[in-house]
C-alpha positions as CSV (number, residue, x, y, z in Angstrom):
1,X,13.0,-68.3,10.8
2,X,10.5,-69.2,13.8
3,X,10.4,-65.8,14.6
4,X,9.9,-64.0,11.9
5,X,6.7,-66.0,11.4
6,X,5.6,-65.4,14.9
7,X,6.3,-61.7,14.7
8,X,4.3,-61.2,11.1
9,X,1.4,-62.7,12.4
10,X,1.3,-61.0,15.8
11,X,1.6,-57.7,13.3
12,X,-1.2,-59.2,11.0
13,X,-3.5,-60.0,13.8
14,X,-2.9,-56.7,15.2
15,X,-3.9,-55.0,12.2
16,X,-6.9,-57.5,11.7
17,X,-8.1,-56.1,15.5
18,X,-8.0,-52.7,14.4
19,X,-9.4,-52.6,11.5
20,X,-12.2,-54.3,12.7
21,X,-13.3,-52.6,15.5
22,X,-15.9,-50.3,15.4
23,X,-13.7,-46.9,16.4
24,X,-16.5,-43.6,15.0
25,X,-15.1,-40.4,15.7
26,X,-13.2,-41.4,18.6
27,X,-10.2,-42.5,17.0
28,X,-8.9,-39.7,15.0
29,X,-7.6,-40.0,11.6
30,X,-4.0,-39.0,12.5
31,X,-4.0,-41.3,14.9
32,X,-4.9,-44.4,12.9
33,X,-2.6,-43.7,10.3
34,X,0.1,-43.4,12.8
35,X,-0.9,-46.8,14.2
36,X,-0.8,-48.3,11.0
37,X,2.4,-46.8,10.2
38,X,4.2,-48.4,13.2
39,X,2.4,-51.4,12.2
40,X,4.2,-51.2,9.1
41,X,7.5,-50.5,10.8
42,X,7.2,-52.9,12.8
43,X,6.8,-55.8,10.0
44,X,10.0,-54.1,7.8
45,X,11.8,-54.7,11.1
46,X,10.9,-58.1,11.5
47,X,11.6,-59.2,7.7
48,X,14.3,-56.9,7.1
49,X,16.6,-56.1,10.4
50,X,20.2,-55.6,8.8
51,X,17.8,-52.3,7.3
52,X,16.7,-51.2,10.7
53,X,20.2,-51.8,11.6
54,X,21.6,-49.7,8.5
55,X,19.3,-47.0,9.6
56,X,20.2,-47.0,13.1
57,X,23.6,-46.7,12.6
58,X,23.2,-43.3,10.2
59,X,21.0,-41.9,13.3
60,X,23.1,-42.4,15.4
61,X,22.4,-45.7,17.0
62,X,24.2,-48.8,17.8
63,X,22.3,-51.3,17.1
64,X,18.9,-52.0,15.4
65,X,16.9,-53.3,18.4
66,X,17.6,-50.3,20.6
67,X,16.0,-48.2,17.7
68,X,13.1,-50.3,17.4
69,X,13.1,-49.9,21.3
70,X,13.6,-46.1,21.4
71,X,10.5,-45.8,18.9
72,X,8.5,-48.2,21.2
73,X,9.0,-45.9,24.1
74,X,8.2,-42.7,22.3
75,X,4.9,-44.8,20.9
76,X,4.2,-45.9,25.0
77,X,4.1,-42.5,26.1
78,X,2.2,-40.9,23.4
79,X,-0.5,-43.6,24.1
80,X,-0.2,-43.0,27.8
81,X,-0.7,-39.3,26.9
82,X,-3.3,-40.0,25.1
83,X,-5.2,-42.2,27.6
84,X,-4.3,-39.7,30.9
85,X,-5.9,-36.5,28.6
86,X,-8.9,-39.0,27.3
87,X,-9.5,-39.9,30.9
88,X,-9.6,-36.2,31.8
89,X,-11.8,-34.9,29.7
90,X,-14.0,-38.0,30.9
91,X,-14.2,-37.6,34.9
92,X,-15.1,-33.5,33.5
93,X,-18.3,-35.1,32.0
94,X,-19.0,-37.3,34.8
95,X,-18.5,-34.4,36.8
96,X,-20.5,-32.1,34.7
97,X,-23.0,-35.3,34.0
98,X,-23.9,-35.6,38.4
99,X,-24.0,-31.6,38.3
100,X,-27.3,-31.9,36.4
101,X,-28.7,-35.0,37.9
102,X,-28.2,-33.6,41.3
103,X,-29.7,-30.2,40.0
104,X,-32.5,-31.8,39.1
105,X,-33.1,-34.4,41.6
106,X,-32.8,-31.0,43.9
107,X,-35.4,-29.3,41.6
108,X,-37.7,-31.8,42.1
109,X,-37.5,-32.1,45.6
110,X,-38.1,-28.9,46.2
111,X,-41.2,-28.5,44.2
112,X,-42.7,-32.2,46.1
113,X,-41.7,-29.5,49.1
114,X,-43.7,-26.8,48.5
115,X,-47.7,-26.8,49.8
116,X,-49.8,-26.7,46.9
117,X,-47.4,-26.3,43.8
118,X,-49.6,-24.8,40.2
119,X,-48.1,-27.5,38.6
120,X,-50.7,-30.4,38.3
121,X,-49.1,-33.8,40.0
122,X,-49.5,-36.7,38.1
123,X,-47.9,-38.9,40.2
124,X,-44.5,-38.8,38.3
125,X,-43.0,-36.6,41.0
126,X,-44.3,-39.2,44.1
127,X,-42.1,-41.8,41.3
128,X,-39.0,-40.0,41.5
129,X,-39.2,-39.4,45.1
130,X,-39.5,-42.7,45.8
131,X,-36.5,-43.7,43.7
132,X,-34.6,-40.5,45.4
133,X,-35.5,-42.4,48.9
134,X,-34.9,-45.7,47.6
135,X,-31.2,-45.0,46.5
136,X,-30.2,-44.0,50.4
137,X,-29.9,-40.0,49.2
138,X,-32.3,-38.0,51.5
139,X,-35.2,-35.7,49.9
């Protein structure tokens, strides 16, 4: 069938995207392997459906597409767990990333402040003040 070509290489090409991105240590290795598993799944489902049928039945389903749709919700919403906790723990960085700029930019300000700091000015300080100003933020 149509299809069943249509599906296999929507599979393939999926599998071709993955591996080929560059993931490091961001992708875990559980997490890949389940990916490729479903993968998997999903082209036994596509050339053999009287088997994902079969199988639904003995779990307890009627029909072979609602399986392969049950398991595509429970994939959705561990990715959508997945992306909510990755985007938390990303605003906490950000957070924890403008905590030390400000710090810093507050740091530096107040030592331009002071009459007559020890600290030799090279003219670095005068820089970053003048980038402080620049941005809108006031010294």
């Amino acid at each position: 069938m149509v299809i069943q070509v249509l599906l296999l290489l929507a599979v393939a090409a999926s599998l071709i995207y993955f591996v080929r991105q560059q993931h490091g240590v961001r992708l875990q290795a559980g997490k890949r392997l389940a990916f490729v598993a479903f993968l998997m799944f999903a082209a036994y489902a596509v050339v053999r459906p009287d088997d994902i049928t079969a199988i639904a039945h003995w779990v307890g389903v009627g029909r072979g597409a609602d399986l392969v749709l049950y398991a595509t919700v429970v994939a959705f919403v561990f990715v959508v767990i997945n992306f909510y906790l990755r985007t938390r723990e990303m605003e906490r960085r950000i957070t924890e990333l403008a905590r030390a700029v400000a710090l810093r930019d507050a740091e530096v300000l107040n030592q331009h402040r002071l009459p007559e700091s020890p600290v030799a000015r090279d003219g670095a300080e005068d820089a970053i003040l003048a980038a402080v100003v620049a941005e809108g933020r006031t010294p």
